[in-house]
N, CA, C and O atoms as a DFTB+ gen file, in Angstrom:
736 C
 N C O
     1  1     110.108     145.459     143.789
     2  2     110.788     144.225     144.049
     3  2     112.285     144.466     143.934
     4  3     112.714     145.222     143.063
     5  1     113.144     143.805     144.844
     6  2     114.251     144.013     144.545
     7  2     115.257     142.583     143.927
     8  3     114.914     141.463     143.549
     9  1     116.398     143.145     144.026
    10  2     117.179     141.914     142.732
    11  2     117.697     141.283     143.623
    12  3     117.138     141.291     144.720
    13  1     119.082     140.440     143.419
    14  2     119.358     139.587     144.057
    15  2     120.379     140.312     145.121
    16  3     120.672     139.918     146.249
    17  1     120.952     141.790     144.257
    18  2     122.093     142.678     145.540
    19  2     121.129     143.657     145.967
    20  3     121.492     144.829     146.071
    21  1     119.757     143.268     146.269
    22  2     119.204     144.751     147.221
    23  2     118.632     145.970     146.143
    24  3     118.067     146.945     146.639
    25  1     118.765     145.897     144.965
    26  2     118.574     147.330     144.315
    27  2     117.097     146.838     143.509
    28  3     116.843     145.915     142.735
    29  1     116.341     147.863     144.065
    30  2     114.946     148.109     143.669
    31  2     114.604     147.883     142.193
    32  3     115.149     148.711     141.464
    33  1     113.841     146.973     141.559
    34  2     114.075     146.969     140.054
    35  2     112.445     146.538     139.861
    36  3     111.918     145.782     140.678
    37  1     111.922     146.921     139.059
    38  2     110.513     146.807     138.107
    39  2     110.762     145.738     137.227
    40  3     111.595     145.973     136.352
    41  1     110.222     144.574     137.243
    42  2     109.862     143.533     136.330
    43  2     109.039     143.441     135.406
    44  3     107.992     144.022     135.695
    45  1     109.033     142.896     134.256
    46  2     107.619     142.416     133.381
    47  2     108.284     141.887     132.471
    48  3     109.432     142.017     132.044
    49  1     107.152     141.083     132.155
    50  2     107.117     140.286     130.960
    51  2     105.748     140.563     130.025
    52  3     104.732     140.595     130.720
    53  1     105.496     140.785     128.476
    54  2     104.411     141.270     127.721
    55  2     104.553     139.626     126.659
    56  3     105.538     139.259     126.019
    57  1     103.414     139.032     126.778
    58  2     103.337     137.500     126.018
    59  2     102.516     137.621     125.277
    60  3     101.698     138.515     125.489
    61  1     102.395     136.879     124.235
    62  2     101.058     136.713     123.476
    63  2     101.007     135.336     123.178
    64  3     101.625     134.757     122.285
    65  1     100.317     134.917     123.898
    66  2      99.828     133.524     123.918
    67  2     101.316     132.925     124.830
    68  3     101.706     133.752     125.654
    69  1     101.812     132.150     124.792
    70  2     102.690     131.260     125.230
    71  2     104.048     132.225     124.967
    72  3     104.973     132.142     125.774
    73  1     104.136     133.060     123.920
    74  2     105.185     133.851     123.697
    75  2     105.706     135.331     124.450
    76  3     105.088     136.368     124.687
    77  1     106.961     134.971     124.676
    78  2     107.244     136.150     125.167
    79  2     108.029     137.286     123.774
    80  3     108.878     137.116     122.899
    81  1     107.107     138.497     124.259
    82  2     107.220     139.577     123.201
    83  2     108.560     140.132     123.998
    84  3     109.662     140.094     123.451
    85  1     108.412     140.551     125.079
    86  2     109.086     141.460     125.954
    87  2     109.443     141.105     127.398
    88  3     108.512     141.077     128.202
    89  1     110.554     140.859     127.779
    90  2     110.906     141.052     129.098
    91  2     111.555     142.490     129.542
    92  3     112.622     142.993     129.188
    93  1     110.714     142.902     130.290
    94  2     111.140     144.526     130.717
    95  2     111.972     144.344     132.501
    96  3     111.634     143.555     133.384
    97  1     112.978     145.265     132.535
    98  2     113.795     145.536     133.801
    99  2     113.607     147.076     133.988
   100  3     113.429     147.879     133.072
   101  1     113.656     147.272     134.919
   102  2     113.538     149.038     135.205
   103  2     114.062     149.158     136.669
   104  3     113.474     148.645     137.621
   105  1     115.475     150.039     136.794
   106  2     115.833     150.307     138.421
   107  2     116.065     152.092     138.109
   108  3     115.451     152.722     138.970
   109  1     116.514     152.667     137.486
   110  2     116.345     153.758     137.549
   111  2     115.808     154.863     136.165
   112  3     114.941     154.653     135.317
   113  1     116.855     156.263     136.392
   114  2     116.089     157.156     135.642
   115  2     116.810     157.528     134.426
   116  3     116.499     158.556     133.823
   117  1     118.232     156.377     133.821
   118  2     119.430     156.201     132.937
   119  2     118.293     156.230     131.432
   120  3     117.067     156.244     131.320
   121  1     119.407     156.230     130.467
   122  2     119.005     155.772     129.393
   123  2     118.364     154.306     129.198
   124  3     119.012     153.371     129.668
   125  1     117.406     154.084     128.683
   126  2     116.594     153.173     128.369
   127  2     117.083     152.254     127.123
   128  3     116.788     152.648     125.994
   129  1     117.811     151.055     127.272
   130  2     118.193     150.079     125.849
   131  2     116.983     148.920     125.545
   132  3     115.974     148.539     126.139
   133  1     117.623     148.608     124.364
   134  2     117.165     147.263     124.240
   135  2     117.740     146.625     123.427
   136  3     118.253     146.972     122.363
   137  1     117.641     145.245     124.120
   138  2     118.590     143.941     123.613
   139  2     117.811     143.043     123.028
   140  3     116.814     142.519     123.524
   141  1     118.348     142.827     121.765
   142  2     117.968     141.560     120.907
   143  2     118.386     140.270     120.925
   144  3     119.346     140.028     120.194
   145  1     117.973     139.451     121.500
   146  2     118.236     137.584     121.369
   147  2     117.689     137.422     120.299
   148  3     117.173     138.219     119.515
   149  1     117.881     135.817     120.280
   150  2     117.564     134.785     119.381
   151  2     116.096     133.965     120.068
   152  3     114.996     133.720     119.574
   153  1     116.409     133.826     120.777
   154  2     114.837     133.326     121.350
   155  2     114.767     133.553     123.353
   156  3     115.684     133.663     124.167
   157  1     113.748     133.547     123.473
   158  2     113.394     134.068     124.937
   159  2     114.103     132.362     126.007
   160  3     114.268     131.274     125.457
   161  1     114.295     132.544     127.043
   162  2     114.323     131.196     127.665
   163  2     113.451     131.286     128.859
   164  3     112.233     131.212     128.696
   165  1     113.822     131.399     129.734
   166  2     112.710     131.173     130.928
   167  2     112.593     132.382     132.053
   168  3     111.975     132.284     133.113
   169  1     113.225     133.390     131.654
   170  2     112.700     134.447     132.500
   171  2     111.417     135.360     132.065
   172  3     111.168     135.579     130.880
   173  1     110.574     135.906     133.207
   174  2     109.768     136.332     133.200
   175  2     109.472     137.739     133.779
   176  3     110.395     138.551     133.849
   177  1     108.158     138.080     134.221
   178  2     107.843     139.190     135.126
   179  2     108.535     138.929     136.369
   180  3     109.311     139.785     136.796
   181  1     108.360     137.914     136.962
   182  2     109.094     137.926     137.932
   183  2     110.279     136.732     138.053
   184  3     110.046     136.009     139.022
   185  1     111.104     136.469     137.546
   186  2     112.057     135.450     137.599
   187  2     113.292     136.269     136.958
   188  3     113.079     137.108     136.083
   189  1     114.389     136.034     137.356
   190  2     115.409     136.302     135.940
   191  2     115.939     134.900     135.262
   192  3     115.000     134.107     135.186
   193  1     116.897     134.483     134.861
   194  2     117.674     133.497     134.408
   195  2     118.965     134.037     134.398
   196  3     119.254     135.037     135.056
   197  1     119.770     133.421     133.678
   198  2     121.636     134.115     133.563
   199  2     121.456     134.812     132.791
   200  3     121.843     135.968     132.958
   201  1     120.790     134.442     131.594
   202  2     121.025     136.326     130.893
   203  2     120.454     137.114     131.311
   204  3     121.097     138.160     131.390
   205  1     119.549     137.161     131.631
   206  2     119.121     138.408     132.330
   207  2     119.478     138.880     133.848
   208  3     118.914     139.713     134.557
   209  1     120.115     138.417     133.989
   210  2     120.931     138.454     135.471
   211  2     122.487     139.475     135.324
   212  3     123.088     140.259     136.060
   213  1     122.713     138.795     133.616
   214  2     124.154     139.270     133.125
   215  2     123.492     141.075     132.723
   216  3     124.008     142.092     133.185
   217  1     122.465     141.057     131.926
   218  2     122.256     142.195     131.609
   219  2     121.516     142.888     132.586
   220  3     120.841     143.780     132.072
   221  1     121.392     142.799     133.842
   222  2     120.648     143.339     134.293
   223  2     122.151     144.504     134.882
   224  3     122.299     145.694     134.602
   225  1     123.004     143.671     135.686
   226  2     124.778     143.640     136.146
   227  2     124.857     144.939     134.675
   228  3     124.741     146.164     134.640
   229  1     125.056     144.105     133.854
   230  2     126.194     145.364     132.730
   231  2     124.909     146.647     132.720
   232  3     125.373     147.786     132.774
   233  1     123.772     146.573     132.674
   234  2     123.247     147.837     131.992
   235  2     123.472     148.776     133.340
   236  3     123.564     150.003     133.316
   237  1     123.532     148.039     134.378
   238  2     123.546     148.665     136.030
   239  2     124.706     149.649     135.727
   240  3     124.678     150.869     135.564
   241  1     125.712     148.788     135.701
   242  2     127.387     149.060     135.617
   243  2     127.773     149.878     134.749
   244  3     128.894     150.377     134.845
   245  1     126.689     150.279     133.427
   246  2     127.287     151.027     132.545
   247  2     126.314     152.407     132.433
   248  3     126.322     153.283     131.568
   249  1     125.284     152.230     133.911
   250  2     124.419     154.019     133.518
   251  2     123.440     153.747     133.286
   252  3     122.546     154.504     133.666
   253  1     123.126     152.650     132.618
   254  2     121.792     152.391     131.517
   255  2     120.548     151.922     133.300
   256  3     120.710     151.186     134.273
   257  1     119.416     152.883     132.825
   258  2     118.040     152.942     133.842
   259  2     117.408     151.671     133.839
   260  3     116.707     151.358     134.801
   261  1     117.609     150.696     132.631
   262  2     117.014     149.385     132.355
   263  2     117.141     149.301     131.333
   264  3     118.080     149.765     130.687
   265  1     115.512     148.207     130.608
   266  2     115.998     147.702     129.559
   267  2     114.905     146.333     128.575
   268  3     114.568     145.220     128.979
   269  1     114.679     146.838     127.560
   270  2     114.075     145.930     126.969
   271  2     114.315     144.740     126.430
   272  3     114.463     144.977     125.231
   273  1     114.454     143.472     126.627
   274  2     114.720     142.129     126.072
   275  2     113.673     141.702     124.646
   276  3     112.489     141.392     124.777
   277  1     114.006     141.732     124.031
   278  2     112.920     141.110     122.355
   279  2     113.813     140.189     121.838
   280  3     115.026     140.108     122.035
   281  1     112.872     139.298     120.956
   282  2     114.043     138.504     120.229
   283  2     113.838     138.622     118.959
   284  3     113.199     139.523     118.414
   285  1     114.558     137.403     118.272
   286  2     114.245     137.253     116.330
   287  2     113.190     136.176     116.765
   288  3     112.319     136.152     115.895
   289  1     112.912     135.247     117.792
   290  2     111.891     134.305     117.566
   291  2     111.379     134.440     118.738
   292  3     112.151     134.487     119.695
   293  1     109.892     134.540     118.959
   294  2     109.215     134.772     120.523
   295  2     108.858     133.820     120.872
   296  3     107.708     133.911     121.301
   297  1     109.630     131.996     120.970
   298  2     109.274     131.268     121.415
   299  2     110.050     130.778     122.744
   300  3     111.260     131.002     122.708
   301  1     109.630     130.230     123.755
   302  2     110.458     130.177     125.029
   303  2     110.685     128.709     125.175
   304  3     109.868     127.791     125.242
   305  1     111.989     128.703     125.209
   306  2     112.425     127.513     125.460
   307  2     113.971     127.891     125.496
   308  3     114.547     128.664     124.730
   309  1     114.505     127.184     126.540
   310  2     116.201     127.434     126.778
   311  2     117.414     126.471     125.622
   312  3     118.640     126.379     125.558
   313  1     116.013     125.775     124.691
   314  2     117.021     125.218     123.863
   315  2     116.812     125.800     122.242
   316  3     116.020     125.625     121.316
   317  1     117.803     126.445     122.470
   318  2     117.660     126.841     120.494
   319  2     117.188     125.777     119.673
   320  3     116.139     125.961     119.054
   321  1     117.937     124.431     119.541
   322  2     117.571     123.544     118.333
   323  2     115.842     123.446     118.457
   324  3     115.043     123.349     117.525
   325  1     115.546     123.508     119.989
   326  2     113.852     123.527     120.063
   327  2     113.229     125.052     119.293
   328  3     112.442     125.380     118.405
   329  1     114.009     125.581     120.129
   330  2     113.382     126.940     118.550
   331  2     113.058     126.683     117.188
   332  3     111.949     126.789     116.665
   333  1     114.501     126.217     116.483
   334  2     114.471     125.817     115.162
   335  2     113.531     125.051     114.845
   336  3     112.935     125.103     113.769
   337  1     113.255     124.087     115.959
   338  2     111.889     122.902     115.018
   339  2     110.480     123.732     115.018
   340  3     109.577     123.633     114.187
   341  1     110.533     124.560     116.151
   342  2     109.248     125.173     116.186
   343  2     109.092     126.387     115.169
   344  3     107.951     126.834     115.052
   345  1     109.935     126.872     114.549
   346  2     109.933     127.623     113.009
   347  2     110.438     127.253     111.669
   348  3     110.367     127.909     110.630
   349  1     111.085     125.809     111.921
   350  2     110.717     124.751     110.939
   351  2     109.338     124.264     110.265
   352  3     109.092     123.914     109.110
   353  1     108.439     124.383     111.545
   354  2     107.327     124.162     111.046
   355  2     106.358     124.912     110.096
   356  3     105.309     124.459     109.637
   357  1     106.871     126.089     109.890
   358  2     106.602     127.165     109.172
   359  2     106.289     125.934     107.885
   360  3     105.176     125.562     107.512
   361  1     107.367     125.557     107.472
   362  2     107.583     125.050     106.059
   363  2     106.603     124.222     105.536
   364  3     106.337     123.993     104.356
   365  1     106.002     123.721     106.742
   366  2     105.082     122.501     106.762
   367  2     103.779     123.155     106.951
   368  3     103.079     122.348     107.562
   369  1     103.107     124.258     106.711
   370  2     102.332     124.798     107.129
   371  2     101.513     124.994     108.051
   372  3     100.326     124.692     108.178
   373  1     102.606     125.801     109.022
   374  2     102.200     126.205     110.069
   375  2     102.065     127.727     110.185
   376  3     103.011     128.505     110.318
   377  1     101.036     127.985     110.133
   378  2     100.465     129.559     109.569
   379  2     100.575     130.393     110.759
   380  3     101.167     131.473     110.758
   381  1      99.864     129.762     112.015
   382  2     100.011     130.220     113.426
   383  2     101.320     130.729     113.732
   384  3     101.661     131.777     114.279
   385  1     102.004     129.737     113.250
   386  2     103.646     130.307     113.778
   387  2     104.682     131.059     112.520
   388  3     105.855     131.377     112.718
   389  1     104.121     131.199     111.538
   390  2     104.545     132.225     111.016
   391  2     103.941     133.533     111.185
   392  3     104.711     134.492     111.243
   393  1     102.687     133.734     111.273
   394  2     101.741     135.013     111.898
   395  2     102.407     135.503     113.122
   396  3     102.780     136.673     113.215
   397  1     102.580     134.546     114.155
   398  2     103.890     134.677     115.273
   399  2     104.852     136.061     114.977
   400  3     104.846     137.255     115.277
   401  1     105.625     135.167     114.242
   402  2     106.973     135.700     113.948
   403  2     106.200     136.821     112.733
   404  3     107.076     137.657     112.511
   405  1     105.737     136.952     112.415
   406  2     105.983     137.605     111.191
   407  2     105.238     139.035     111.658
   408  3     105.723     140.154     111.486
   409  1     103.587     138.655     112.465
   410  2     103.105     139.922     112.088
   411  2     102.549     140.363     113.659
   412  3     101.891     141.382     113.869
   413  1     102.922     139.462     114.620
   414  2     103.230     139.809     116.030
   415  2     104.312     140.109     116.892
   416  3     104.325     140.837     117.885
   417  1     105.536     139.212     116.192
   418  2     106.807     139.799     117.055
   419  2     107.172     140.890     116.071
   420  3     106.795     142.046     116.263
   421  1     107.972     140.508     114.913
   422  2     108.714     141.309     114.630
   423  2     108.375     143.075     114.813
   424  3     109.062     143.859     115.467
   425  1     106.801     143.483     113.834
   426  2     107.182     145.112     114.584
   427  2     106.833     145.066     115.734
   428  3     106.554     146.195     116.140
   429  1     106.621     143.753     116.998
   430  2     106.673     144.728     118.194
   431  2     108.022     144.856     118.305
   432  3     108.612     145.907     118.555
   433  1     108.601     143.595     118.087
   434  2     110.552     144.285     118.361
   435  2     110.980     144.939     117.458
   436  3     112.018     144.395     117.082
   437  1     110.784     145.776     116.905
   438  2     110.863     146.927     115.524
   439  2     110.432     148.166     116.286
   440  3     111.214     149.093     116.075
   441  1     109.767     148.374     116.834
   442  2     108.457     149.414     117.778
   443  2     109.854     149.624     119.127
   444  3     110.618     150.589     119.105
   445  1     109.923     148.498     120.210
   446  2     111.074     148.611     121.070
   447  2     112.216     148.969     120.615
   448  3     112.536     150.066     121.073
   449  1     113.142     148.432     119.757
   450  2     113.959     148.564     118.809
   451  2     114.363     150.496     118.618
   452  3     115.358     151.191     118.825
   453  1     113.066     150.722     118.161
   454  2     113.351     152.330     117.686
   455  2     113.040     153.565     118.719
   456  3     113.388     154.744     118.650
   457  1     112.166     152.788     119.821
   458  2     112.092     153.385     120.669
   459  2     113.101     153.722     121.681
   460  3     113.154     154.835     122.205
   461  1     113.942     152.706     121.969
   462  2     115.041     152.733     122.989
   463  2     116.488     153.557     122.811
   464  3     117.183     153.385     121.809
   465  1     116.812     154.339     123.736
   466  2     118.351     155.184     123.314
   467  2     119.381     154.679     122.706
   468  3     120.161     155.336     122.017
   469  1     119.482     152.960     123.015
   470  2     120.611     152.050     122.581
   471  2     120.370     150.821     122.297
   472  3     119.845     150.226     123.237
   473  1     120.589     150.041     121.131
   474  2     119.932     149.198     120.662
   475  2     121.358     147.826     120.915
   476  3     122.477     148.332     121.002
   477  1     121.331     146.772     120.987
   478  2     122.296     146.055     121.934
   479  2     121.650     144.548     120.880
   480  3     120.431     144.487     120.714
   481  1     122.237     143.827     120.470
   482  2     121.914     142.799     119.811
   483  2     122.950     141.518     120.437
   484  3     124.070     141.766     120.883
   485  1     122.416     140.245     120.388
   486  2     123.526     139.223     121.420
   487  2     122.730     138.087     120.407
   488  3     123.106     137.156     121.119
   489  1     122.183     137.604     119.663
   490  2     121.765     136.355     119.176
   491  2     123.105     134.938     119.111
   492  3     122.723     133.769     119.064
   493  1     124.079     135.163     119.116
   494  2     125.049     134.491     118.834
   495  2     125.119     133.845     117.648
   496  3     124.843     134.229     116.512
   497  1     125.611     132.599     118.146
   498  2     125.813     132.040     116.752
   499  2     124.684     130.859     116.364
   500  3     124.696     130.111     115.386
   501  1     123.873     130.924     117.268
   502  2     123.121     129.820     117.379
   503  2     121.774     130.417     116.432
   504  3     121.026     129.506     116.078
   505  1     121.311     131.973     115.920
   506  2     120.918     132.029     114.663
   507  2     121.057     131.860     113.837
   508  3     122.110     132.214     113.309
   509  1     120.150     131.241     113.196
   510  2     120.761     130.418     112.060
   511  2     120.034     130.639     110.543
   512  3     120.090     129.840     109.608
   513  1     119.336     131.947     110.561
   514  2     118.400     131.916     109.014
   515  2     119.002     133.366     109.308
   516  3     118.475     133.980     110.236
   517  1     120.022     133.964     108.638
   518  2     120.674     134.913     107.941
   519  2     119.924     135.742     107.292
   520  3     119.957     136.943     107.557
   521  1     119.182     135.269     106.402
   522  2     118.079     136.096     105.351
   523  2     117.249     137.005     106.636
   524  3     117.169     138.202     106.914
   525  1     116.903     136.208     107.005
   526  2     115.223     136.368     108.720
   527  2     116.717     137.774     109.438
   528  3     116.612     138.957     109.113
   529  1     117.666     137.386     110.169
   530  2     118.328     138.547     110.665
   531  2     118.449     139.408     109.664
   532  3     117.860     140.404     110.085
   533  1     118.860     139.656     108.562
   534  2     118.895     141.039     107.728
   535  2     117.187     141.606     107.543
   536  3     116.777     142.748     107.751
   537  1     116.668     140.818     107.246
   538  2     115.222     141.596     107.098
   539  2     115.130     142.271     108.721
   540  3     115.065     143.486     108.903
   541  1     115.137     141.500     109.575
   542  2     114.552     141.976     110.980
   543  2     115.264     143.276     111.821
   544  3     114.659     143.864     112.718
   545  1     117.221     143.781     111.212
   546  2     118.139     144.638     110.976
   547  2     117.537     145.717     110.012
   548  3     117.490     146.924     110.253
   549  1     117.083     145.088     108.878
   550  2     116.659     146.543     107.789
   551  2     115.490     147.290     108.414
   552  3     115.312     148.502     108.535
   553  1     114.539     145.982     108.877
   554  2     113.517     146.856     109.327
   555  2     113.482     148.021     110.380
   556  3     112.802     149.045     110.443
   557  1     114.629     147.406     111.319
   558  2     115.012     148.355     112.497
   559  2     115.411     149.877     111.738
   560  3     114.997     151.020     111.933
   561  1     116.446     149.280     110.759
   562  2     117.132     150.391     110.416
   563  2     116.735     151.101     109.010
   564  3     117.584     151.610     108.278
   565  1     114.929     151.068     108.630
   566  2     114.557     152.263     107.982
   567  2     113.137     151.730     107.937
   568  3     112.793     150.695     108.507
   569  1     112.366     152.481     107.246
   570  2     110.769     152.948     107.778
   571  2     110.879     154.285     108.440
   572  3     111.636     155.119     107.944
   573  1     110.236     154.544     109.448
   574  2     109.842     155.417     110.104
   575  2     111.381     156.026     110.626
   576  3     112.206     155.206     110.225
   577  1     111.811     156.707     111.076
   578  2     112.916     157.374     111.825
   579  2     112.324     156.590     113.563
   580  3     111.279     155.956     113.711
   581  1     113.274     156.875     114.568
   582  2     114.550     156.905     114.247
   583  2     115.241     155.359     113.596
   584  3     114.670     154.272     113.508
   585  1     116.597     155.709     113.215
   586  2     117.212     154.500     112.809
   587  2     118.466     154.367     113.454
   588  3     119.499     154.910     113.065
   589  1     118.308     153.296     114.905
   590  2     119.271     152.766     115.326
   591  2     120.480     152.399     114.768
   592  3     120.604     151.825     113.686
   593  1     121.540     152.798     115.653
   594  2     123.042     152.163     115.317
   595  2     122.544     150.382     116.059
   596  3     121.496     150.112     116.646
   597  1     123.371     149.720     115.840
   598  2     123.231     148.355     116.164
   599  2     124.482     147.641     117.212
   600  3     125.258     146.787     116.783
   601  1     124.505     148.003     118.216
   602  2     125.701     147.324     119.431
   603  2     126.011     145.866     119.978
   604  3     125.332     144.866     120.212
   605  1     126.982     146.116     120.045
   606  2     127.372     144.449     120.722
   607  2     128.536     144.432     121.700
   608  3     129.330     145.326     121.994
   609  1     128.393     142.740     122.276
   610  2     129.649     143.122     123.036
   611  2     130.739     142.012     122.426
   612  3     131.495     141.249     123.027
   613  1     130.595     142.152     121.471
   614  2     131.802     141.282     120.605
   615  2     131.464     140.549     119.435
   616  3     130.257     140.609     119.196
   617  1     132.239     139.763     118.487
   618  2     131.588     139.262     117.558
   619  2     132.211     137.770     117.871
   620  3     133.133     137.518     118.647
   621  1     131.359     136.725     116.953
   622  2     132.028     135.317     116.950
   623  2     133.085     135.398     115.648
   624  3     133.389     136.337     114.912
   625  1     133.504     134.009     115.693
   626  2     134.409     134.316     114.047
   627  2     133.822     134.001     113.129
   628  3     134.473     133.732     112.120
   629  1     132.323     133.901     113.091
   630  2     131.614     134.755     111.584
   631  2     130.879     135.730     111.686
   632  3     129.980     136.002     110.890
   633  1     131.211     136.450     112.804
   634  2     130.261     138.055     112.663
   635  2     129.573     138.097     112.963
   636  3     128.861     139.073     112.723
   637  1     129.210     137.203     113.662
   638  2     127.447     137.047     114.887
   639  2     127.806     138.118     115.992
   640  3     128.947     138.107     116.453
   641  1     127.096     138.828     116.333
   642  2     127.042     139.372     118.219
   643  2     127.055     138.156     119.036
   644  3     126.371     137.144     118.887
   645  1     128.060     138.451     120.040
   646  2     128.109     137.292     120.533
   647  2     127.112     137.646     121.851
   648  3     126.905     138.755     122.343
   649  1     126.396     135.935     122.384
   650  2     125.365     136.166     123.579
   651  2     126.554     135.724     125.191
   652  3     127.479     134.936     125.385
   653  1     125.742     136.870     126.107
   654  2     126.525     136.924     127.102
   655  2     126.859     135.143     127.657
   656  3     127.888     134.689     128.158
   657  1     125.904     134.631     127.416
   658  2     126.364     132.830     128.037
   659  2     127.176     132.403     126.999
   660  3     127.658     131.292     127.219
   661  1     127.555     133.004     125.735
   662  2     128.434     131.997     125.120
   663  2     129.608     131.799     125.915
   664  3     130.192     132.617     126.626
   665  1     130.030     129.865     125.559
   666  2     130.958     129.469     126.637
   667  2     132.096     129.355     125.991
   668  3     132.428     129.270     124.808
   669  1     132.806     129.376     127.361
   670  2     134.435     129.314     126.956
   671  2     135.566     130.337     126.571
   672  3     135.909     131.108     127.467
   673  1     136.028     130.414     125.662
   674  2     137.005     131.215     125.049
   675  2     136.223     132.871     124.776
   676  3     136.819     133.945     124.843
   677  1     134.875     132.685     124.490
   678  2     134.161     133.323     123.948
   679  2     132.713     134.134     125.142
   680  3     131.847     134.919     124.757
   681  1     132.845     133.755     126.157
   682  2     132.490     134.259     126.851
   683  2     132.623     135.499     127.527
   684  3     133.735     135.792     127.967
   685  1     131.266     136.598     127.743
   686  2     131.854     137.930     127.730
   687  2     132.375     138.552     129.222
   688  3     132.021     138.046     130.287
   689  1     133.119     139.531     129.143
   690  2     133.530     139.626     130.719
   691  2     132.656     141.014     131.072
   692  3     132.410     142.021     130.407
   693  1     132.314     140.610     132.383
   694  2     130.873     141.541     132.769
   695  2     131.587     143.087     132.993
   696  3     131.025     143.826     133.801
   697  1     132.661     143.525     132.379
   698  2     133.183     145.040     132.039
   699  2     133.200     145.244     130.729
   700  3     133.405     146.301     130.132
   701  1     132.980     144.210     130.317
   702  2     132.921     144.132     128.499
   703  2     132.670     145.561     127.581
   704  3     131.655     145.427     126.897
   705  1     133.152     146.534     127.442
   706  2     132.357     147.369     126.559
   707  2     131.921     147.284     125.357
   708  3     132.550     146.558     124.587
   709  1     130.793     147.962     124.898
   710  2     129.900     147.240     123.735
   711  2     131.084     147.918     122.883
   712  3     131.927     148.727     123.270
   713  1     130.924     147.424     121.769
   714  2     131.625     147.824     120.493
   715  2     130.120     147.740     119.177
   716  3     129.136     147.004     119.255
   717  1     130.500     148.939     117.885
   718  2     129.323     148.869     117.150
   719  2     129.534     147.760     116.283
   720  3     130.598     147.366     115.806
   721  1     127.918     147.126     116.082
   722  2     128.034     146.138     115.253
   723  2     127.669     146.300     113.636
   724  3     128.239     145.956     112.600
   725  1     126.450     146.986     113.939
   726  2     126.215     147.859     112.076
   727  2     125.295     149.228     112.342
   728  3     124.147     149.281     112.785
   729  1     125.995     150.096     112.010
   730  2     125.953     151.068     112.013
   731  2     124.634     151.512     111.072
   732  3     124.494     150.812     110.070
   733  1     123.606     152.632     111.273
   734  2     122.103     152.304     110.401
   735  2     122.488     152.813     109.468
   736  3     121.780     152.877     108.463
């Protein structure tokens, strides 16, 4: 299938149940990354959206063969605060959706994570359980070898990776070079 400028690219999406684990891109034979969000929105096996439209552009532009998409929460919806209620519910005992997050996403994005040449993180600022990102960072970065450096393409002004749609002032420019964010 090809993209929207003509260049041959491999799609997928890997779900479990309603959740997306993985959105995969593949156009050539480059180094292989993967990028960490905050939650999935509406692209798929075959669809993109703007972020994945943005990363499909920079990983093109910078060498990279493709590319793995995972998040901190594998629920799909284009609105974060809808994220939050749906792992709010955790609190209220919701077992399903902590099993989710806890013992279905995270080591698969732990597994991608260590597998990939370059590890690329964008959650912005719109994560919002601090504790949940350092555990889901440590895990990347020890257990088993290897242990990823951690990239971005900028920070907010509290030290978030910033996500390619953040708007405004803060929005990234599609030459952006990554800069490191934490080093393993």
């Amino acid at each position: 299938m090809t993209d929207l400028f003509g260049f041959d690219m491999h799609r997928d999406a890997e779900f479990h149940g309603k959740n997306r684990l993985t959105l995969t891109r593949r156009w050539g034979g480059g180094p292989q990354a993967c990028v960490i969000g905050c939650n999935p929105s509406t692209a798929d096996g075959m669809k993109d959206d703007n972020t994945s439209r943005w990363w499909n552009a920079w990983f093109r532009e910078f060498g990279f063969g493709g590319y793995d998409a995972v998040n901190l929460y594998p629920f799909c919806t284009s609105s974060p605060a809808e994220c939050r209620k749906i792992v709010a519910t955790i609190d209220h005992g919701a077992w399903d959706v902590r099993d989710d997050v806890h013992f279905v996403n995270l080591p698969h994005l732990v597994a991608k994570a260590k597998a990939a040449h370059q590890v690329f993180v964008c959650w912005g600022a719109i994560a919002w359980d601090h504790l949940w990102i350092d555990h889901v960072v440590e895990e990347i970065q020890s257990g088993e070898a290897p242990y990823p450096d951690l990239w971005c393409w900028g920070t907010t002004n509290r030290g978030a990776p910033k996500h390619p749609m953040a708007r405004g002032p803060h929005r990234i420019p599609a030459d952006q070079k990554a800069i490191l964010w934490r080093a393993a």
